[in-house]
C-alpha positions as CSV (number, residue, x, y, z in Angstrom):
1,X,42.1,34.4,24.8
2,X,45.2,36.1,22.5
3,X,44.4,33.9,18.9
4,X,47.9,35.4,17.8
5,X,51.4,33.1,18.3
6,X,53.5,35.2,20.7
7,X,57.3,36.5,20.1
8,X,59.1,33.5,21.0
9,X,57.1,30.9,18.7
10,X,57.7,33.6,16.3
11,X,61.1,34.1,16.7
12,X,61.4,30.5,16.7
13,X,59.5,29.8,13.4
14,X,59.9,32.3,11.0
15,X,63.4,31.6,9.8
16,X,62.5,31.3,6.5
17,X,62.8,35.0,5.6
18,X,60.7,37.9,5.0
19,X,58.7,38.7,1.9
20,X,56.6,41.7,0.0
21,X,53.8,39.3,-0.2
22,X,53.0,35.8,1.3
23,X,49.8,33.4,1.3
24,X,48.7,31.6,4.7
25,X,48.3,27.9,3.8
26,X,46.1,27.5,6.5
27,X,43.5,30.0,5.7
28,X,44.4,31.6,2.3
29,X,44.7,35.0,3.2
30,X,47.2,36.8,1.2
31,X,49.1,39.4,3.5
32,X,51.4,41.7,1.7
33,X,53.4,44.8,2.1
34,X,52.0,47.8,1.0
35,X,55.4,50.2,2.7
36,X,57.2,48.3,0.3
37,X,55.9,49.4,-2.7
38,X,59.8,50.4,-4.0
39,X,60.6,46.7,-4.0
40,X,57.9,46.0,-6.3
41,X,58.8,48.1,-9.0
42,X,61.9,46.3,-10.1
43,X,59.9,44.7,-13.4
44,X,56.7,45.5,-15.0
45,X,55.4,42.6,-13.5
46,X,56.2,43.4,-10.0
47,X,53.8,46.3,-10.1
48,X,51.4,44.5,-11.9
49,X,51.3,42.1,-9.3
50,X,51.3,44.7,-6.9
51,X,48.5,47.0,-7.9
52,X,46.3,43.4,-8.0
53,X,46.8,42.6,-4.6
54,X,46.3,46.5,-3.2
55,X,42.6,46.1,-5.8
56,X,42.4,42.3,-4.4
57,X,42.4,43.9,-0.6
58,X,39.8,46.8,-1.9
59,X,37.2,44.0,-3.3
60,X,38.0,41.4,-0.7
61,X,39.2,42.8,2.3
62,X,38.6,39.5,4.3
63,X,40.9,37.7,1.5
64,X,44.0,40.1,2.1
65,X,46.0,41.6,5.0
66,X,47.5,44.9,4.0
67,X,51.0,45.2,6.4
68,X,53.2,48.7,6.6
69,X,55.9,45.9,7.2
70,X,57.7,42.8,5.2
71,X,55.9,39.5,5.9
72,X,58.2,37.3,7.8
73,X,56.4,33.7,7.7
74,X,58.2,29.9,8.0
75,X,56.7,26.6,7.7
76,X,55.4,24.0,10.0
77,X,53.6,20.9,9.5
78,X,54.3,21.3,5.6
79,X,52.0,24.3,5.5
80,X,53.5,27.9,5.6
81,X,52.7,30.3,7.9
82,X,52.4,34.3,8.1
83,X,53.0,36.3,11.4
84,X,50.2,37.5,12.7
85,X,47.5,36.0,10.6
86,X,43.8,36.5,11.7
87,X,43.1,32.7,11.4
88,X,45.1,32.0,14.3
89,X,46.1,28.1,13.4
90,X,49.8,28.9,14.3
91,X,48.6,29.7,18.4
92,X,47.0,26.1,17.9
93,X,50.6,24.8,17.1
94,X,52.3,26.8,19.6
95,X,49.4,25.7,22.6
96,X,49.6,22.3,21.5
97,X,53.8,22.3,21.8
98,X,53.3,23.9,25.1
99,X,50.4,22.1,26.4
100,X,52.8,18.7,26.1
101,X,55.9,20.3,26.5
102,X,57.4,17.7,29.3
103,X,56.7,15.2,27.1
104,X,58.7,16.6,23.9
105,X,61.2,17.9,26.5
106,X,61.5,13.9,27.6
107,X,61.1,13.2,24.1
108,X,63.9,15.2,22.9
109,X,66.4,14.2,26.0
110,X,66.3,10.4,25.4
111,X,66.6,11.1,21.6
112,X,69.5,13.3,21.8
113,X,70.8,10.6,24.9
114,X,70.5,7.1,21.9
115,X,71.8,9.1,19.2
116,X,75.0,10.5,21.1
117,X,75.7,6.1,22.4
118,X,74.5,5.5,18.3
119,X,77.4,8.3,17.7
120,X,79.9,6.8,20.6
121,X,79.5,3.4,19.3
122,X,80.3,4.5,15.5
123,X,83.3,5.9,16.7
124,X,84.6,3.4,18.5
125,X,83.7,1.1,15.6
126,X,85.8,3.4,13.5
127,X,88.9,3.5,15.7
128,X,89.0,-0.5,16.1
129,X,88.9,-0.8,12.6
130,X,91.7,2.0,12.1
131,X,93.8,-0.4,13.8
132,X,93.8,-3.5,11.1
């Protein structure tokens, strides 16, 4: 069975950007860019920080993910998340959204159905009391 979240949950999730280096708050793997290596080198500290992880991924290989790409990664359940990661807690998220998906789909539909009367009602209360 694929451990990996597919394009859509993806796509859906990771709208909090792209970085040269990210840590999975699920696991604690620290993925970074190593095709990047010209956006590290803005400061001294950059490449510090750089040639640590690239050492880090030599000593610990099971502690880092080396990526010929920027890490795009977003946050769910208060913990961020990196595409792709080994660990495979995001595909738990996405299975468990899908595996009850009528019921969020019901969920969402009488939510969306009491805030638009909450939202009708407001409004009417605003016009009457336009009138005075």
């Amino acid at each position: 069975m694929k451990k990996i979240e597919s394009i859509e949950f993806a796509d859906a999730l990771f709208s909090a950007g792209t970085y040269c280096s990210v840590t999975c708050d699920f696991c604690g793997r620290i993925h970074f860019c190593s095709e990047s290596y010209g956006e590290w080198t803005d400061e001294e500290d950059d490449k510090k920080h750089f040639d640590a992880l690239v050492k880090g991924c030599e000593e610990e290989p099971d502690g880092y993910v080396e990526c010929d790409y920027t890490i795009r990664f977003g946050v769910i359940d208060g913990k961020t998340g990196v595409e792709g990661c080994p660990c495979g807690e995001l595909k738990k998220y996405e299975d468990w959204i899908w595996n009850h998906r009528f019921v969020i789909l019901d969920y969402l539909g009488n939510r969306h159905r009491s805030q638009k009367l909450d939202v009708d009602y407001l409004g009417k209360q605003l016009k009457d009391t336009s009138r005075l």
